[in-house]
C-alpha positions, 0 to 999 in steps of 0.5 A: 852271151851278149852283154847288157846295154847301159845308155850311161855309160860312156859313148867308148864302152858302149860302142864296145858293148855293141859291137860285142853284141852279135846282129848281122843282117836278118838277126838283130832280134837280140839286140832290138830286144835290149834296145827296147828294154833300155828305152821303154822305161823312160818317162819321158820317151814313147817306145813302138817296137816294129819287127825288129825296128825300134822308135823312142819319140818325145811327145812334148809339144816342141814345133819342130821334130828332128829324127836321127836314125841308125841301123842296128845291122851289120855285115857278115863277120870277119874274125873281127867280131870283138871290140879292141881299143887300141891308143895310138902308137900301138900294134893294130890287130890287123894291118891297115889298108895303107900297110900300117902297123901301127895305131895313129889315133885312139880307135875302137876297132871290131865289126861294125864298129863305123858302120854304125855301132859308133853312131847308135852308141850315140844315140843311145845315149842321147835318147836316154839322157836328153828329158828336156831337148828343144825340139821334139826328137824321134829316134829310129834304131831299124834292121836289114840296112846292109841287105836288099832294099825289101827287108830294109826296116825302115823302107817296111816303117814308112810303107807301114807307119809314115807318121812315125818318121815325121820330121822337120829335119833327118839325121842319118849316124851314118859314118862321115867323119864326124862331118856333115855329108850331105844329100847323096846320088843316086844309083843304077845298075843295068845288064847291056845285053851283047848278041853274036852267032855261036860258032865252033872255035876252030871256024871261027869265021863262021860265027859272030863273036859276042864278047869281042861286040861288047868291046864297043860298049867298053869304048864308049864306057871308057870315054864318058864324060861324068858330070861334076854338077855343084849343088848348093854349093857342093860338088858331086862326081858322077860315074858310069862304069862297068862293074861285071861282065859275063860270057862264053860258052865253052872253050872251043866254042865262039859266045853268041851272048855277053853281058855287061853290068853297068853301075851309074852313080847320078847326082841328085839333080837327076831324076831315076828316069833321066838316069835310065836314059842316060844309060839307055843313050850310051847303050844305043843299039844295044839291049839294056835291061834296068836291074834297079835304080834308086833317087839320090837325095838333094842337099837342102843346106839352105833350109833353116834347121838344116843351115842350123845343124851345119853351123853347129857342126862347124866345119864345111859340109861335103857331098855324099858320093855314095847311096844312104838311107837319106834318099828315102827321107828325101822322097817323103818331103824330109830334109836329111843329112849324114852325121856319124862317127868314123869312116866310109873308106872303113865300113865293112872291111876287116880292119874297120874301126872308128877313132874314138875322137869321132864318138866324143864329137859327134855326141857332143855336137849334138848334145849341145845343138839339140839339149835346151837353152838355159 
């Protein structure tokens, strides 16, 4: 039975208390639920329960709106879908990725417990107890993130109810070790398409053979050139590279067909169409198919709400190297940043775990930044 959620609990029992909470993707209706019920009775939020999508707003009149969200998804289990909290210099349950044995920090380990237990934990709590911030605050907790884009709530909340994304600036709890990332690149996969003649193995000189074609295409891949473009003042890295490859027919039998699958990470000062296009050039003469291709998100570090968060946070922003949910903010004309507890390197692992420094920081970084001046 999953447990009750209580938003003033400390942040470590409560992001325990999630993770113990079951909600892989297409099955967060539980834990929607109980998020509601925890919301819906505060004066001082307005509570609107879309599918499985929960938003808690304040409606207090501030000039500005700051949005943070978090997904309530997470991946499949992998016997890790209990909370441990483990103290440094002691046994891991299960032995990390550099052959550790052994705990360095305080973490919480257990299924989604970085991505994004920890960050929702957060929120929670600060949607519950901020009654007086100084700036109006929307708080989206939405489904389906760890899935394909169609089922993904907030993609349905901005198709459906733009209005209660509304925001001068996004925060995303997305796991970044408690440091701002921001932006993020966007990212394309295509199928290049290799044709050859079909042959009998053994007269193998009468065919064309389609996979030892597609050689060609992997020489190019191998010496691209990525670029390293610094935007405000941060360096993304770019990459082409194949991600899948398929082929052949039998084993006696010469593949008149071989597909590549290529996924192009783009930074965000590149448009979806001069993505296409830099993958359609480097397939030249080749057929290449587009499977999809979504828009990265730029900084916009030099707005000033979004300067503001950066100097609360206190430490140099990083580039997002990978794709987040920011990218859809981005598209509406809303500046958005990545800020949560725990690691990337982590999310979806069997070891995946968050240090419990990270839950503290962030909540009290935002805590300070976003509460009412005295």
């Amino acid at each position: 039975m999953a447990p009750s959620l209580d938003p003033y609990t400390d942040v470590v029992a409560l992001t325990a208390a999630l993770v113990d909470f079951p909600s892989e993707s297409h099955h967060e209706l539980l834990l929607a639920d109980e998020v509601e019920r925890q919301l819906a009775g505060l004066v001082h939020l307005e509570v609107v329960r879309i599918g499985n999508t929960v938003v808690a707003r304040t409606q207090l009149g501030h000039a500005q709106r700051v949005l943070l969200g978090g997904h309530l998804d997470t991946v499949s289990e992998a016997d890790n879908g209990r909370a441990i909290i483990v103290r440094a210099g002691e046994l891991l349950p299960v032995v990390g990725p550099d052959g550790a044995t052994t705990c360095s920090e305080d973490r919480l380990y257990g299924l989604g417990s970085s991505d994004m237990k920890g960050g929702v934990a957060v929120m929670l709590r600060l949607a519950a107890q901020l009654t007086q911030p100084r700036v109006d605050l929307t708080f989206v907790f939405y489904d389906c993130e760890e899935v394909a884009s169609e089922h993904n709530g907030l993609e349905k909340l901005a198709a459906t109810f733009p209005d209660l994304l509304n925001a001068d600036l996004a925060i995303l709890m997305e796991p970044s070790e408690a440091g701002v990332e921001a932006g993020c690149q966007g990212t394309l996969r295509a199928e290049i398409r290799v044709t050859g003649r079909r042959a009998h193995s053994a007269r193998g000189w009468l065919g064309e053979n389609a996979v030892h074609v597609a050689g060609e295409f992997l020489a190019r891949l191998s010496s691209y050139e990525a670029r390293s473009p610094v935007i405000d003042g941060l360096q993304y890295r770019e990459g082409m590279n194949a991600v899948g490859i398929r082929g052949g027919v039998a084993g006696n039998v010469i593949p008149d067909e071989c597909v590549v699958t290529v996924n192009y990470r783009f930074a965000p000062d590149r448009s979806v169409d001069e993505a296409e296009r830099e993958v359609r050039a480097m397939a030249e003469g080749f057929e290449v198919r587009v499977v999809d291709n979504a828009a990265g998100a730029l900084p916009h570090l030099d707005l000033p709400l979004a300067a503001q968060f950066v100097a609360a946070v206190g430490t140099p922003p990083r580039p997002k190297y990978g794709w987040t949910d920011v990218a859809r903010f981005a598209a509406a004309g809303i500046p958005a940043v990545n800020f949560g507890p725990g690691s990337p390197n982590v999310a979806h692992a069997r070891h995946e775990c968050v240090p419990l420094a990270d839950l503290h920081r962030c909540e009290n970084v935002l805590r300070e930044w976003l509460q009412a001046r005295e």
